[in-house]
N, C-alpha and C positions, 0 to 999 in steps of 0.2 A: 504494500500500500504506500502511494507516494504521497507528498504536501500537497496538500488539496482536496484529495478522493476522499470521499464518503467513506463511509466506515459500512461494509458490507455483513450482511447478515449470514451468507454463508462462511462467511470465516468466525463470528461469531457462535456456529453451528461446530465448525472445527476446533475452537477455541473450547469449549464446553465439553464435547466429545472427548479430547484430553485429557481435560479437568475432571473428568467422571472415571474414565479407566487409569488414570495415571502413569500412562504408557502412550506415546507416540504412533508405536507400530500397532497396538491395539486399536487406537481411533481409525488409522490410515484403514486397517482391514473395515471395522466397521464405516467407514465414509466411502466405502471402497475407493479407494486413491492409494498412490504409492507414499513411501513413510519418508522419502525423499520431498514430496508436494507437500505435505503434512507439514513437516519442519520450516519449508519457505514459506506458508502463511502465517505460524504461528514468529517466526523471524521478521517479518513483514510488520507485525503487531507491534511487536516491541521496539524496535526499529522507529514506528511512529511517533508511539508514546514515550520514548528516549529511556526505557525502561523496563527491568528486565522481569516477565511477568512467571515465568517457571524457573525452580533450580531443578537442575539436572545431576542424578545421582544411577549409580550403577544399578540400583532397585527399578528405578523409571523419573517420573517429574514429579515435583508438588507443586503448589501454589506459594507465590512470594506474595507478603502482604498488599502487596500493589495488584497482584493476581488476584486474591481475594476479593479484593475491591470493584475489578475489572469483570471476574465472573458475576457479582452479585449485581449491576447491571448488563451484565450481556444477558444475560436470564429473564432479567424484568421486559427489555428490548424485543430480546423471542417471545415472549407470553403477550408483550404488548402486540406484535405483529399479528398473533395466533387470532390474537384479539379482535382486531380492525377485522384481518380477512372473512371472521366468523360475520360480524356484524355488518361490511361490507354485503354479503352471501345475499342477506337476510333481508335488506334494505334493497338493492339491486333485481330482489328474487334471482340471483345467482343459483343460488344453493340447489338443485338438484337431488329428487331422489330415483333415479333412472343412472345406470350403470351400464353399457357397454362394454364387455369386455370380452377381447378378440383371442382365440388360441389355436395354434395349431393342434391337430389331431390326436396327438399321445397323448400329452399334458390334457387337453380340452376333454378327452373322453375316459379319463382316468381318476385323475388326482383333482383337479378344478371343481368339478359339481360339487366335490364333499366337502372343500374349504368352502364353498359359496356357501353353504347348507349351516355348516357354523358361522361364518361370518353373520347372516341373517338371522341366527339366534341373539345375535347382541345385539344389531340392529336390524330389527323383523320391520322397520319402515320401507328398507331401501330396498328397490326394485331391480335385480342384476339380470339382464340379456345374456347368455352365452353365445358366442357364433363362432365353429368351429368349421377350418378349413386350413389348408396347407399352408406354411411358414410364410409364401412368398404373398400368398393374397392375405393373410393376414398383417404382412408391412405394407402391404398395399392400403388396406385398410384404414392404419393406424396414419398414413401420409392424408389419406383424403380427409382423416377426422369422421368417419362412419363410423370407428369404435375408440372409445376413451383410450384406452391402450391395449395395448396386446402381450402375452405370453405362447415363445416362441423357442423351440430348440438351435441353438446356433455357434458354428466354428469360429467366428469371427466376432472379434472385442467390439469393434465399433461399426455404424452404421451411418455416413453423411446425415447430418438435419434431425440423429434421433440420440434421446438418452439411454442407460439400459441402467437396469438395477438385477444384480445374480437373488434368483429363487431357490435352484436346487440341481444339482449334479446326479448325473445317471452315466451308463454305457449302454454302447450296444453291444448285441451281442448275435448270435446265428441260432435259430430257435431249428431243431429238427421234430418230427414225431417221435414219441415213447418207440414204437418199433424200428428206428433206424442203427444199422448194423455198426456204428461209432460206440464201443460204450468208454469212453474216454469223456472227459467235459472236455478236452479242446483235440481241434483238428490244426491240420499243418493248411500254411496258403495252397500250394499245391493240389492239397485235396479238394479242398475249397470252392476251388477253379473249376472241379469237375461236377461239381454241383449245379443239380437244375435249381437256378435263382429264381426268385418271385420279388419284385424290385415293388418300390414306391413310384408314384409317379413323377415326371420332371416339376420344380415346385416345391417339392415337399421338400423341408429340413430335414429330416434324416437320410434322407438321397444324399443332400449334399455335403451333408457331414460326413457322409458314408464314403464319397467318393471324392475327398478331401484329403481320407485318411489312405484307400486304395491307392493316391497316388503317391504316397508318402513311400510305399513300396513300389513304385516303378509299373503301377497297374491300371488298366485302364475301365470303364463298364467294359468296353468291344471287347475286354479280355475274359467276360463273365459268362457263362451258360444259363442267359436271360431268358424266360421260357414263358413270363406272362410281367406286367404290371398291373397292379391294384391301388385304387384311393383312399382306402380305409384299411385302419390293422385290424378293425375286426374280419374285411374279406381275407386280408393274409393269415393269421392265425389259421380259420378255418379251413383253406385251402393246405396249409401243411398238416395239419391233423390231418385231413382226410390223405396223405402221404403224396398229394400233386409236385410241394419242392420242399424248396429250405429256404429261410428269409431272413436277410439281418433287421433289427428291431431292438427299439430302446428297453433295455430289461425291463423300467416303471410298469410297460404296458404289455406285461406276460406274467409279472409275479403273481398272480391269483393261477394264471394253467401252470405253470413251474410248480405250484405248491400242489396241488391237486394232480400233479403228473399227468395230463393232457399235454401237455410240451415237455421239449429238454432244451435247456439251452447252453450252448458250447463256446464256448473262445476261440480267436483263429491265434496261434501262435504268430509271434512277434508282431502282433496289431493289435495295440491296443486300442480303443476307440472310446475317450472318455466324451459324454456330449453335457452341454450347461444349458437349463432351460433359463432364459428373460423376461423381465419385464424391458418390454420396449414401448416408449410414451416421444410424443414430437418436442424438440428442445424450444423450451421458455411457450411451452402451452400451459397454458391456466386450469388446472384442475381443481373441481368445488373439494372442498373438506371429508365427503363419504367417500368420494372416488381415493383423494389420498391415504384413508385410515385402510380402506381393501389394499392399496398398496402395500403399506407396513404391513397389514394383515400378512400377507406372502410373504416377504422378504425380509422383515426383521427378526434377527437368528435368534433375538430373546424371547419374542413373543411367534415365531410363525408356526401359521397351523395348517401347514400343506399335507395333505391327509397324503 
């Protein structure tokens, strides 16, 4: 922050986050930011106020009585902001109880309906749409403002024009039938290759995560024994049961046949394939106060309730 600039409320956010875990690399995780970025805003602060607002000890940071002083309105500041934007809401009829909320396919038809189902016990006012569709029409989506934001599996940190906030980590994996002649849990690539695949369609994030990772080993789809594509994993699921192929698929969305032995699912040696589902929201778009607490709902690692 230079002489001049406003005094910003996310750094404020940074400031406090700190001041709560008394650890630097603990806020950066939680603020998701590197403990590098963390460090130059809270240097940034001090810096302004010619003064130095944490001592640093091999334990982590405290508050110097200057810090103390600086936390107890940076607090009052955020509560006051909380404040206006509620009563803004309220005055404007901003406030919305109508929710949007975009997912691609795994997530969308697995995990999401049962967090909606509790979120909506705490607040049984708010009214949440789900609209479930492949990764790529749901950032489609999430650009035109046809859904508040989206939840989406994806290889890639960042997205021009959008923020992301991490929900929850999975893999894929190669699901076969209980009767296939593998009784190992992992197959070599080799063998792999000789497998009738059952792909997702172009579109869909785990295609492209899939074949993100495929070419991390020098492989291409044309290298695959592709023998049908499907829209939904519940058409794939079925179609390998009934022993048609074998299909790679986010484990999230087989651990109920995995546990019930309807499926097996296998590893391919030296591919690993870890996938992170997002929230993805358009940067410096205005979200009312319900929409943001479904956010935290998901994503915050103290309170989330992603079934």
């Amino acid at each position: 922050m230079r002489a001049g600039e406003c005094l910003d409320t996310y750094q404020l956010k940074i400031f406090i986050a700190v001041s709560k875990f008394k650890s630097i690399s603990k806020a950066a995780r939680i603020m998701h930011l590197s403990q590098p970025a963390v460090s130059t805003h809270i240097k940034n602060l001090e810096e302004y106020y010619r003064g130095q607002l944490f001592e640093r000890t091999q334990q982590g940071v405290t508050l110097t009585k200057a810090g103390q002083i600086f936390y107890t309105y940076a607090q009052r500041i955020l509560d006051l902001q909380e404040e206006m934007e509620q009563q803004l809401e309220t005055t404007i009829q901003h406030e919305s109880n109508q929710i949007i909320v975009g997912a691609s396919t795994t997530i969308g038809n697995v995990s999401l309906p049962c967090s909606i189902f509790l979120f909506k016990e705490e607040f049984p006012e708010v009214n949440i749409r789900l609209a479930i569709a492949n990764s790529d029409e749901i950032i489609r989506r999430v650009k035109l403002e046809e859904v508040d934001f989206g939840v989406v599996e994806t290889f890639f940190d960042d997205i021009p024009g959008f923020s992301s906030h991490h929900v929850t980590s999975d893999e894929l994996v190669l699901i076969v039938p209980p009767s296939h002649p593998i009784e190992s849990d992992k197959i070599s690539l080799e063998e792999f290759l000789k497998q009738p695949l059952i792909m997702r369609e172009a579109g869909s994030g785990t295609r492209k995560v899939f074949t993100e990772f495929l070419e991390t080993q020098g492989c291409k789809i044309e290298d695959l024994k592709v023998i049908t594509e499907m829209t939904t994993i519940d058409a794939i699921k079925s179609a390998v049961q009934a022993g048609m192929g074998v299909a790679v698929v986010p484990r999230l969305s087989v651990k109920k046949e995995i546990y019930q032995g309807a499926l097996k699912a296998l590893t391919i040696s030296g591919l690993d394939m870890p996938l992170h589902y997002k929230i993805i929201k358009l940067d410096h778009h205005y979200l009312p106060s319900k929409t943001r607490q479904l956010i935290k709902f998901l994503t915050d690692p103290e309170e989330r309730f992603l079934c």
